[in-house]
N, C-alpha and C positions, 0 to 999 in steps of 0.2 A: 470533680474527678473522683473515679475510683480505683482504688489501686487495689489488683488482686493478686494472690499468689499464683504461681504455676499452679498449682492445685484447686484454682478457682477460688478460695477461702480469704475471706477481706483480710485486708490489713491494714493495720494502724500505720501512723507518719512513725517514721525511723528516731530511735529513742537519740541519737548519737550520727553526725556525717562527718566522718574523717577528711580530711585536709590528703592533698597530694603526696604527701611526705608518710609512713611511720615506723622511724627510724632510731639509732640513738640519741639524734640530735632531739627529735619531737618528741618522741614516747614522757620523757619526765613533765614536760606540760599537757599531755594529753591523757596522763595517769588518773587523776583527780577525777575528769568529765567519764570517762570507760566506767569506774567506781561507779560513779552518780547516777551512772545509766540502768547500769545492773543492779544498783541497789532500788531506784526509786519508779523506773519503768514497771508499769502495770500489766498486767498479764504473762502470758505463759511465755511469749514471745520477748527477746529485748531485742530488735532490728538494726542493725550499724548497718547506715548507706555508705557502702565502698566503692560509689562510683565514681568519686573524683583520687580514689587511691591510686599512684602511678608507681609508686617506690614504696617498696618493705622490703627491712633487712631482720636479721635472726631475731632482734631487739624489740622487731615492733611485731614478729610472728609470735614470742613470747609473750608481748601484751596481750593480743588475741586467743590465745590458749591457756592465759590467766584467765579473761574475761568468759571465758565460755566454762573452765572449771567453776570458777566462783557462782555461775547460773547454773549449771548442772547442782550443784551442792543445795540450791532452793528447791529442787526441783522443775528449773527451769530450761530455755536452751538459747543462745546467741544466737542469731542469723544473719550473714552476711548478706547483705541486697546490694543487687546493681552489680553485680564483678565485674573488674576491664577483662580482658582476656590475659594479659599480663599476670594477675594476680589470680586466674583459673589456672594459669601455667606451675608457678609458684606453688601452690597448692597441691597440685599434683606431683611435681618433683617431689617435693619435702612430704609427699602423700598423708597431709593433714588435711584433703579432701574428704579422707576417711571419719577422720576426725570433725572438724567444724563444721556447723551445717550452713551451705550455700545456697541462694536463690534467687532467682531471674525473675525478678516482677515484672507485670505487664500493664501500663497505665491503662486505663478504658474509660474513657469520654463520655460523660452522657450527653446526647443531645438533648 
């Protein structure tokens, strides 16, 4: 399988896939792995699959906007892959759409 961006451009497997929850309660064991991702993920890219994401509260939007300053700071960028539309919504109220870069991938199958 190949996984491409919207913009046709491969992509690597997601550095990081968040669990349903990130929240107060999960963000402190979920801190560590966010770190790990954006420190040791290769490339320009660090990819967090959010598509099993159903619930984010302010706690786990500030995780995500650590995680995306702390890769800008290398020169790099976070990418959110997979959004539910729940968390398209979200993003747009608190319009850190603007902000964090989001992306709809498309799996393509080779025969």
């Amino acid at each position: 399988m190949t996984v491409l961006t919207s913009a046709g451009r491969p992509r690597s497997a997601a550095a990081l896939v968040l669990p349903e929850r990130l929240d107060a309660s999960t963000v402190p064991d979920l801190r560590d792995a966010v770190w790990l991702a954006v420190d040791s993920t290769p490339g320009p890219d660090v990819v967090v699959d959010v598509s099993q994401l159903l619930m984010v509260d302010s706690v786990g939007l500030g995780l995500l906007l650590s995680a995306h300053r702390a890769c800008r700071a290398q020169g790099r960028r976070l990418v959110l892959a997979h959004p539910q539309p729940a968390l398209l919504r979200l993003l747009a109220v608190t319009r850190l759409h603007r902000v964090l870069h989001v992306e709809r991938t498309v799996a393509i199958t080779s025969a």
